[in-house]
N, C-alpha and C positions, 0 to 999 in steps of 0.2 A: 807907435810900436812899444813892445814891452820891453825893458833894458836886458832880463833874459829870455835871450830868445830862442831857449831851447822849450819853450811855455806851449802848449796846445792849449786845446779846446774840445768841448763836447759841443758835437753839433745836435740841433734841434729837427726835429722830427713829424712830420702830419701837417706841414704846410705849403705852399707855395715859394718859388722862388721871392717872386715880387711880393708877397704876405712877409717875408724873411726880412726881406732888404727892407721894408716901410719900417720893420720894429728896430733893423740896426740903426738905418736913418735917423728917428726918432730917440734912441739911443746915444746917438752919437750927440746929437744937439743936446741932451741932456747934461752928459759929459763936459762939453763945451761954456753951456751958462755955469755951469760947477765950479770948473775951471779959471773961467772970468770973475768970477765973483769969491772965490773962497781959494787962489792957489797956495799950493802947496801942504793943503791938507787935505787927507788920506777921506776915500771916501770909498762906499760898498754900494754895492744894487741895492740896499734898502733904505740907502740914503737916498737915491735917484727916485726909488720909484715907494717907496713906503712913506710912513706919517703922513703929511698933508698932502702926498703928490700919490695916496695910496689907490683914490677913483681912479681908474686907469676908462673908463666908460668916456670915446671920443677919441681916443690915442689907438694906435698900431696894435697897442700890448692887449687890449682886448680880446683878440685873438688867443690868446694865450690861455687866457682864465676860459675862455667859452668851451676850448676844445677838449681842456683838461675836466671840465665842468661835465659836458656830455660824454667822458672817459670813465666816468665815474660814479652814474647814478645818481647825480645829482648832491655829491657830497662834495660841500664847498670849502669845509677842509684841505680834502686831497687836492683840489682844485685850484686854491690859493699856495699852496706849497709846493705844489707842482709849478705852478705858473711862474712862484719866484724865482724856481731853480734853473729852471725855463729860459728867462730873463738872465737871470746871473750867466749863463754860458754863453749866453748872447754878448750881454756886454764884454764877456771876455775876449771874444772874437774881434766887436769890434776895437778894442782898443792894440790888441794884435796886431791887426790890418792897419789902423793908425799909419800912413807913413808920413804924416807932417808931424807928428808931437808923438813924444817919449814919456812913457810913464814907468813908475815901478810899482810893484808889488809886494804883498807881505800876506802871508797866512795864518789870521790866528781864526777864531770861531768864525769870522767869515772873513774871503780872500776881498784883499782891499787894494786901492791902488793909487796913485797921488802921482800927478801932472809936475814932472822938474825939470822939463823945457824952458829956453826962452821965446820959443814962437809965438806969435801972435793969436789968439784964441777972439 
């Protein structure tokens, strides 16, 4: 959960429930090796899922780029920016839902958030 919990979310649109749940799933675990390996420092969906973890080709998120891809004539611009923001709301959600581990947040050019639990990840 998020420490404020008056935080929503934008939900995402043009999939399935179970298309939905594999990309928070996947998400989630994301979060989790983050977590384990780096806590306490603040991290964004393009740490998750950009630089070297940026082939999303084989993962849930796939989804995401294909649909935004055929939304758009094939412009893989709109596609990949769309997809990321896509992503970002997603992760937002699930860290929301969260109810084993508390994170906060902060907003500067992209909304970031950092694991200050002591629960076991």
């Amino acid at each position: 959960m998020l420490i404020d919990s008056e935080e929503t979310y934008s939900d995402v649109h043009g999939f399935t429930e179970y298309e939905l749940q594999r990309m928070r799933d996947y998400l989630l675990g994301a979060v989790h090796v983050w977590c384990r390996d780096r806590h306490g420092i603040w991290f964004a969906a393009r740490d998750l899922l950009g630089g070297a973890n940026y082939f999303w080709q084989g993962t849930p998120l796939m989804r995401l780029y294909e649909y935004y891809l055929a939304q758009s004539d094939e412009d893989s611009y709109y596609a990949i920016t769309q997809a990321g923001r896509a992503a970002g709301h997603l992760l937002k959600r699930v860290l929301i839902e969260d109810t084993k581990r508390t994170y906060e947040t902060r907003q500067g050019y992209t909304r970031e958030y950092r694991w200050v639990g002591d629960e076991i990840v």
